[in-house]
DOLUMTI-341304 format. One record per residue (C-alpha): residue in three letters; x, y, z. Coordinates in steps of 0.5 Angstrom, whole numbers, plus 2048, in hexadecimal, padded with zeros to 3 digits. Layout:
# DOLUMTI-341304
ALAXYZ...
END
This chain:
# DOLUMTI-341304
UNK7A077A910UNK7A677E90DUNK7A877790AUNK7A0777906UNK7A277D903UNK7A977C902UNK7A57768FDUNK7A077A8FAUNK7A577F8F8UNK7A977A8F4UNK7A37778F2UNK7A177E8EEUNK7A877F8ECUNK7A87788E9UNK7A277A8E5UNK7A47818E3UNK7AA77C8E0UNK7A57778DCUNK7A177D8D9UNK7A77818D7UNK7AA7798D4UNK7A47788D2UNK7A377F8CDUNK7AA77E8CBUNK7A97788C8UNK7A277A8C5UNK7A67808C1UNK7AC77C8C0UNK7A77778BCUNK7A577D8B9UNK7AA77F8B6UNK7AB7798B4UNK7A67788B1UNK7A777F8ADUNK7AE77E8ABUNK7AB7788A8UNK7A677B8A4UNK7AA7818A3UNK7B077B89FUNK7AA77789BUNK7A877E899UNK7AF781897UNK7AF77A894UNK7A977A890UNK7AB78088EUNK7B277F88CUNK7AF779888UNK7A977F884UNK7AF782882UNK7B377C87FUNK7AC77A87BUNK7AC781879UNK7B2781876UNK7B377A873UNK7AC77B86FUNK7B078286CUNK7B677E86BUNK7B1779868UNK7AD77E863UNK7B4781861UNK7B677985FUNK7AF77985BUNK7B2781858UNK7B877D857UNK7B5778853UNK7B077A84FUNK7B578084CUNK7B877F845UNK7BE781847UNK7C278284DUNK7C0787852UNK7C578A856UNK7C278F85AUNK7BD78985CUNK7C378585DUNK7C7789862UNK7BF78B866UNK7BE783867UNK7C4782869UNK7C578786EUNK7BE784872UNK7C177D871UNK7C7781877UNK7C178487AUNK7BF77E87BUNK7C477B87EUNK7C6780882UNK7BE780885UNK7BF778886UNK7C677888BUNK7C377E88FUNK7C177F896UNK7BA782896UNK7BA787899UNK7B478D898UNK7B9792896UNK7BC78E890UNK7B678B88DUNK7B279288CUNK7B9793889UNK7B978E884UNK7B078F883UNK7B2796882UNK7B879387CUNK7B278D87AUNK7AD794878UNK7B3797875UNK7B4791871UNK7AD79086FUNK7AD79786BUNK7B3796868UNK7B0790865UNK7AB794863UNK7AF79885FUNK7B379485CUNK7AC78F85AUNK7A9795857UNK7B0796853UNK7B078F851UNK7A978F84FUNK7AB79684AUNK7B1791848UNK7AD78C847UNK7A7790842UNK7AD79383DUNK7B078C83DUNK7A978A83BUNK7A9790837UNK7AF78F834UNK7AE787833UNK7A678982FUNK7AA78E82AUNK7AF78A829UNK7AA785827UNK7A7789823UNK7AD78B81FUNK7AF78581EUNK7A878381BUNK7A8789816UNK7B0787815UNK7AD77F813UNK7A778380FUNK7AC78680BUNK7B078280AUNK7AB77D807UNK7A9784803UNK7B0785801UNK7B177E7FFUNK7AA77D7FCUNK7AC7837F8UNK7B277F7F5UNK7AF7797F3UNK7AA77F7F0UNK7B07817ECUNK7B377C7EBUNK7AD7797E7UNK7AC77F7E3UNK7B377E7E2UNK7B27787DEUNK7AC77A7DCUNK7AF7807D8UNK7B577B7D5UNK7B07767D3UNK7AC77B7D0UNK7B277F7CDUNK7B57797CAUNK7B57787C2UNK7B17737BEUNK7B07707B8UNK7AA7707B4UNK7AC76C7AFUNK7B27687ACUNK7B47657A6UNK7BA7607A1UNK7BB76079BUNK7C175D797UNK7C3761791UNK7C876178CUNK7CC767789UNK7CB768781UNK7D176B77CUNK7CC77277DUNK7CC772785UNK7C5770785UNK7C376B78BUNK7BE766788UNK7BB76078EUNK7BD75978DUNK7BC753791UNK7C174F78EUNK7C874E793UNK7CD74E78CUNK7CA75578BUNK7CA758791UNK7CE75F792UNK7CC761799UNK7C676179EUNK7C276879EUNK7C07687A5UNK7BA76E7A5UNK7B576F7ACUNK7B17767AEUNK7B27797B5UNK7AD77B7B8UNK7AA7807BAUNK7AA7837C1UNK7AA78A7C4UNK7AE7897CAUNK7B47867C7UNK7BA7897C8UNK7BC78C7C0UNK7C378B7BEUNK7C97877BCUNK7C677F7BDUNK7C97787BBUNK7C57737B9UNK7CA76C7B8UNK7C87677B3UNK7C97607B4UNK7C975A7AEUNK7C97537B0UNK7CB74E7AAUNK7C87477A9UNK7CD7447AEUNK7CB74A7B3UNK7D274D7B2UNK7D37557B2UNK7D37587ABUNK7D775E7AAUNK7DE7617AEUNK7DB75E7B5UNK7DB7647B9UNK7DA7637C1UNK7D57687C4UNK7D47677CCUNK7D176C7D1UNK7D376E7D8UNK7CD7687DBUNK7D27637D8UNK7CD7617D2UNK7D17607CBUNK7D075E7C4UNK7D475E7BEUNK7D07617B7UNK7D17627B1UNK7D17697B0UNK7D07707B4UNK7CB7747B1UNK7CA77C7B3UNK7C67817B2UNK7C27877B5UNK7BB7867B8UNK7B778D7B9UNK7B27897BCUNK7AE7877B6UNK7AD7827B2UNK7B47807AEUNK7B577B7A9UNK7BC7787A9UNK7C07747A5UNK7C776F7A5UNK7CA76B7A1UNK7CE7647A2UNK7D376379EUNK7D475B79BUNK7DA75879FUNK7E075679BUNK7DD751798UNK7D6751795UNK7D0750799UNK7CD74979BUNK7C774679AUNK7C37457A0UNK7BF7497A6UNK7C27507A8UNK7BF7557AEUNK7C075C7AFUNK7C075F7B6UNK7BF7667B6UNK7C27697BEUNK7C27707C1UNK7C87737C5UNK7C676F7CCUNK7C57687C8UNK7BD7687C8UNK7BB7637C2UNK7B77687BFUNK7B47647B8UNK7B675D7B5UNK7B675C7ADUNK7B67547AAUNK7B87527A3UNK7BB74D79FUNK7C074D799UNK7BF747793
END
């Protein structure tokens, strides 16, 4: 009987063990199991923290981009999240670094912010400073094409008022005369009898002229087409040139003149033939033509 006991005693003691093993195992599964969980939460929890600062990191790089310039206050700010970043990436979570680091990620988020709104501001007065620039310069363009406008205007009043400011001759005329014993000058058409070519024309009028001292020069070509006369040679400073007969001067008070010249004969006589008498004024502008011929 003693010995029945004995084995009902070992038997409760063997149970009393399995049930204590038994809740052993069950809480060391728990645990476990909440150890588990606790690291997959810490992990994803690590991983929201990583996609928070890599999508800052990502908005500074698009800043970055669309700046005109170089921004270094968004530089250094990017580049700071990249170091935490790493930082995050090769610890152990744990809860007390990761509420450290969530702590930092909304710290970053209103430096962002901030810097954004800076940016943004930046961004309007560059604008700003690109549509007035714009504008300037279209007023400057606009100006210049007025300025310019402006110097062809005058330029052709210029020539307008030269043109108009210049002499002209309302008639020519030649004629061959010969010298009485008296003086007196009687008209020939004979070559033998020639003393010299009265060479008349009239100035016309013209208000705008300039009134004073002019030069007029005449040029006689013979029947061989050479230059009657002391052959002087006049050119201008366009590099035009003529060699004439004689220089004719006078005072124009911007009315009607009538001015005439003489061509002495040559050393010889006059040839018989065709002769033309060219009348230019001091910028060589042929200003009236004469023909004639000597028997």
């Amino acid at each position: 009987m003693t010995e029945t006991k004995n084995n009902n005693g070992l038997k409760v003691i063997a149970g009393l063990l399995g049930v204590v093993l038994l809740g052993t195992i069950i809480y060391t599964v728990s645990l476990y199991q909440d150890k588990k969980k606790t690291t997959q939460a810490l992990t994803q929890e690590k991983d929201l923290v990583v996609e928070d600062l890599n999508n800052l990191k990502s908005e500074y790089d698009k800043a970055i981009l669309e700046s005109n310039a170089t921004n270094e206050e968004l530089v250094a700010a990017r580049d700071n999240i990249a170091k935490y970043i790493d930082s995050v990436e090769s610890m152990k979570a744990d809860i007390a670094s990761l509420s450290r680091y969530r702590r930092q990620v909304s710290v970053l988020k209103a430096e962002r912010e901030k810097l954004m709104k800076q940016v943004d501001s930046l961004t309007q007065s560059n604008t700003l400073l690109a549509m007035q620039r714009d504008s300037t310069f279209t007023e400057l363009e606009k100006q210049t094409v007025f300025n310019d406008s402006l110097i062809v205007q005058n330029t052709q009043l210029a020539d307008a008022v030269e043109r108009g400011s210049a002499l002209n001759l309302s008639t020519i005329s030649v004629d061959a005369v010969r010298e009485r014993n008296s003086g007196k000058l009687v008209s020939t058409s004979r070559a033998r009898a020639t003393d010299k070519f009265k060479v008349c024309f009239t100035i016309a009028d013209n208000v705008i002229a300039e009134a004073g001292d002019r030069e007029f020069f005449i040029e006689v070509l013979g029947p061989q087409g050479n230059v009657l006369g002391d052959s002087f040679t006049k050119t201008t400073e366009e590099g035009a040139s003529i060699t004439y007969s004689k220089g004719t001067n006078f005072y124009y008070e911007n009315s009607s003149l009538d001015v005439c010249d003489y061509i002495n004969k040559p050393a010889d006589e006059f040839q018989k033939g065709n002769y033309m008498v060219n009348v230019y004024d001091n910028q060589l502008k042929l200003l009236g033509t004469s023909k004639f011929e000597l028997k």
